[in-house]
Structures are given as C-alpha cells and as structure tokens.
Backbone bond lengths (Angstrom), bond angles and torsions (degrees), N, CA, C in turn:
res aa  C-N    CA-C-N  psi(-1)  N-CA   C-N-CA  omega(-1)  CA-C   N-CA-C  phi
1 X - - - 1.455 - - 1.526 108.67 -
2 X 1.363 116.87 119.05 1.637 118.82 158.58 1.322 124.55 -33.72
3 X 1.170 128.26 143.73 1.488 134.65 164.30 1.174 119.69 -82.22
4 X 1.423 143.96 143.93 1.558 114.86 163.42 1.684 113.38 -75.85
5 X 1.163 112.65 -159.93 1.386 117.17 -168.94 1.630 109.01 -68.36
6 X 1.831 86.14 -46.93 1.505 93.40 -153.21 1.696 93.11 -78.05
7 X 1.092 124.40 -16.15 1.419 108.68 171.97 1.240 129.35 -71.05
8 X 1.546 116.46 -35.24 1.138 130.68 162.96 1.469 109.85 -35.43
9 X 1.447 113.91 -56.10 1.544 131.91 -177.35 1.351 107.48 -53.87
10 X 1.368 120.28 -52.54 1.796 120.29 168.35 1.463 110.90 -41.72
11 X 1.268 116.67 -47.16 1.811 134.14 -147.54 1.638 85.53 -73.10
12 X 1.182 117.20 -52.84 1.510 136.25 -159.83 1.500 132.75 -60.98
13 X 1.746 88.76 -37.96 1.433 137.58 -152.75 1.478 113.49 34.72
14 X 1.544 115.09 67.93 1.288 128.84 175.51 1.641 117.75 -102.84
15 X 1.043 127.95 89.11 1.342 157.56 -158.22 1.907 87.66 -65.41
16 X 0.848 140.90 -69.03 1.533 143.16 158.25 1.845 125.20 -31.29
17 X 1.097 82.25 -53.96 1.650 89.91 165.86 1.464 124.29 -54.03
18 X 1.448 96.73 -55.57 1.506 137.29 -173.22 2.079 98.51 -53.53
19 X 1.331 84.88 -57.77 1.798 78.75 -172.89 1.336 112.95 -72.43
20 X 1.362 108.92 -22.46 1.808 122.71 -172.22 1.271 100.56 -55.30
21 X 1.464 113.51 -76.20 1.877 129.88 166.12 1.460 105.33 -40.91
22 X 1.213 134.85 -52.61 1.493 121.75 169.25 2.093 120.76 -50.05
23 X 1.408 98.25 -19.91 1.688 114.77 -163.08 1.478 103.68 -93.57
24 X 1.615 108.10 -25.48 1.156 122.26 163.60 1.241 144.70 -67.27
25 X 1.440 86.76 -25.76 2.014 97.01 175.65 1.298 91.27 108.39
26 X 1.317 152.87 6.06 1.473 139.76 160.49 1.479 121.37 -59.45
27 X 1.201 118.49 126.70 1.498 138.49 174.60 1.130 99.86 -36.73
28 X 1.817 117.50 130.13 1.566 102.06 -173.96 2.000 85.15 -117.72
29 X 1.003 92.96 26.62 1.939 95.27 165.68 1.381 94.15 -118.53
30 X 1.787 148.61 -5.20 1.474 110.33 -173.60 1.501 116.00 -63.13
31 X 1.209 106.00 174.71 1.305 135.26 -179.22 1.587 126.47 -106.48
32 X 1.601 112.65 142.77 1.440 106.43 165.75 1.697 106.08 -86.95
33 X 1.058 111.27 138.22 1.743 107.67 160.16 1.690 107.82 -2.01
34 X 1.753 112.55 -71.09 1.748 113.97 -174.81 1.659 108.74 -44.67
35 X 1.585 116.44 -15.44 1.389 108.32 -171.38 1.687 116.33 95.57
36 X 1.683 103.89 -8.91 1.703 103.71 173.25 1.576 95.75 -70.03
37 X 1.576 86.40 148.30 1.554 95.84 166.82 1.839 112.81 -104.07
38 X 1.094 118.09 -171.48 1.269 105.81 168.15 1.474 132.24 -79.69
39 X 1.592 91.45 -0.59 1.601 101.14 176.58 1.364 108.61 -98.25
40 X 1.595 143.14 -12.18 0.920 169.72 177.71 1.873 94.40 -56.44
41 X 1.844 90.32 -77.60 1.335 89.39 177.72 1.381 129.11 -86.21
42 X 1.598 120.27 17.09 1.605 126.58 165.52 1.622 97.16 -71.47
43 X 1.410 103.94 -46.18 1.737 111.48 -152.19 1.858 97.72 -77.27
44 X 1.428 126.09 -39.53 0.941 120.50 -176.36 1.702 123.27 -83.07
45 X 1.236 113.85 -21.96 2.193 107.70 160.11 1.626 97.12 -86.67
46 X 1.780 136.80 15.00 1.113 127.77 162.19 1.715 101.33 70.79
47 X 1.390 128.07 32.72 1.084 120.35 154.07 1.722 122.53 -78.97
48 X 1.478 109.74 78.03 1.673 71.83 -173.00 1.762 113.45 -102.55
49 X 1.101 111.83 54.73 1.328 126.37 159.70 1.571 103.61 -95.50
50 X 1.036 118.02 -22.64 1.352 110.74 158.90 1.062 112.60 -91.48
51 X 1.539 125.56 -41.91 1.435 111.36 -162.04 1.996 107.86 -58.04
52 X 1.288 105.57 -38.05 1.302 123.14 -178.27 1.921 102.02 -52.50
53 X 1.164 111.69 -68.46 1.339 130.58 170.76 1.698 97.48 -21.39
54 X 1.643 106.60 -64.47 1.794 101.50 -171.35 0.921 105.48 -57.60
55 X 1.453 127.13 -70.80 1.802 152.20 -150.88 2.010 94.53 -46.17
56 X 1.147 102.77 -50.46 1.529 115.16 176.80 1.928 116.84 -60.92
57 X 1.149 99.56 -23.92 1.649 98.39 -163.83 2.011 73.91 -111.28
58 X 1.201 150.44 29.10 1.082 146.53 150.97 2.144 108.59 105.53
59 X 0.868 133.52 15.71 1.465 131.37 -175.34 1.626 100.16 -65.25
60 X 1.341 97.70 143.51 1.500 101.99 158.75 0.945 115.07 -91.73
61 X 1.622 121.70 154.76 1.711 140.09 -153.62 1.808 88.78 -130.73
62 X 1.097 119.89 -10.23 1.617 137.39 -179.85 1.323 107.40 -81.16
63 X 1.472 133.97 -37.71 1.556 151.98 -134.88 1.705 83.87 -63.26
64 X 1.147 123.30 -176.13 1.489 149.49 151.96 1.080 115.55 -118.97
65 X 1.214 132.78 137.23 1.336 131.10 128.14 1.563 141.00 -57.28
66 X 1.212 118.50 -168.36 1.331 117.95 -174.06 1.826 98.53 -81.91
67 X 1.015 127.00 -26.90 1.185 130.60 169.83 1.477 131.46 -79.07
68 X 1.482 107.02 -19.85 1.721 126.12 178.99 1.765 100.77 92.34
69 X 1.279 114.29 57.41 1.619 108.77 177.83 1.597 103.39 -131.23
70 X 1.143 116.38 122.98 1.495 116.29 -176.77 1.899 97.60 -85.70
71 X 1.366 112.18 152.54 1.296 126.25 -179.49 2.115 94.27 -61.09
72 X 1.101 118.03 -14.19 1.314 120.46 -171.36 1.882 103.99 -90.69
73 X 1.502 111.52 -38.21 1.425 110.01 162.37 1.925 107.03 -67.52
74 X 1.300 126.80 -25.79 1.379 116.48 -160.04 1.459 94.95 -65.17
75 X 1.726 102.80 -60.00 1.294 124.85 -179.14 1.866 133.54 -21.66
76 X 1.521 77.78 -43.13 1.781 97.87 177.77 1.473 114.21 -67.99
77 X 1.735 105.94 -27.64 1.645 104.90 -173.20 1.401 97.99 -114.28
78 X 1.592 130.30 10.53 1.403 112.48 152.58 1.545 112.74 -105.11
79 X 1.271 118.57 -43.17 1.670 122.98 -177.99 1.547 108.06 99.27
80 X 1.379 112.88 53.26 1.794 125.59 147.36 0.957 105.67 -67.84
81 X 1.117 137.73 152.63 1.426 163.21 101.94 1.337 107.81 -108.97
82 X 1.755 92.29 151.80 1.876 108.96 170.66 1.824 92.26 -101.89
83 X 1.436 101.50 135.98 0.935 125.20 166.89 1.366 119.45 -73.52
C-alpha cells in the first residue's frame, strides 16, 4: 500500500515535506494500515514541531491506533508540547 506524502514526511521527520503535503490539501488525520496517524508518529520520535504543524492544520490527538493509543496517551510518555 502507498503512503501519502505527508506521511512519508512523519516517517522521515521532514518538517518541509510535512507542511508542503499539509499546503496541498492532504488529510492531516490519514492513516497507516497499523492505524498511526501522522501525528502518532510526530508525537512519538518527539518532533513536536511537527506534531504542532498537524494539530494546527486540523489532526486529531483523539485518533486510535491499531493498538487503542491516542497520539495524546503517546505524548504523556514522550513530553511534546507545541510551544
């Protein structure tokens, strides 16, 4: 299965990419197959210049994963915040 762009950009942690695919009109809730979103994996390598980047262009912080973990439980055991 393809990735979209902007996920790729999560996977990558390319902050440029990331806003490009956001500038584009890309879903800033899709999903990988596991159910991570791209905010999932902003919040979990502790980028949250991205995570901020999604949450702002509309992502849910609510989402599930394939496991039942909202990017808002990841958050608590890495320590993102948007500034």
């Amino acid at each position: 299965m393809d990735k979209s762009a902007l996920l790729n950009a999560a996977l990558s942690d390319d902050r440029l990419a990331l806003r490009l695919a956001l500038g584009a009109g890309e879903d800033p809730c899709s999903q990988l197959p596991s159910g991570r979103t791209a905010l999932h994996l902003a919040v979990a390598s502790g980028r949250s210049d991205l995570a901020c980047d999604l949450l702002f262009a509309g992502a849910d912080a609510f989402a599930l994963d394939g496991l039942g973990r909202s990017s808002i439980e990841l958050e608590r055991r890495v320590g993102t915040r948007c500034g």
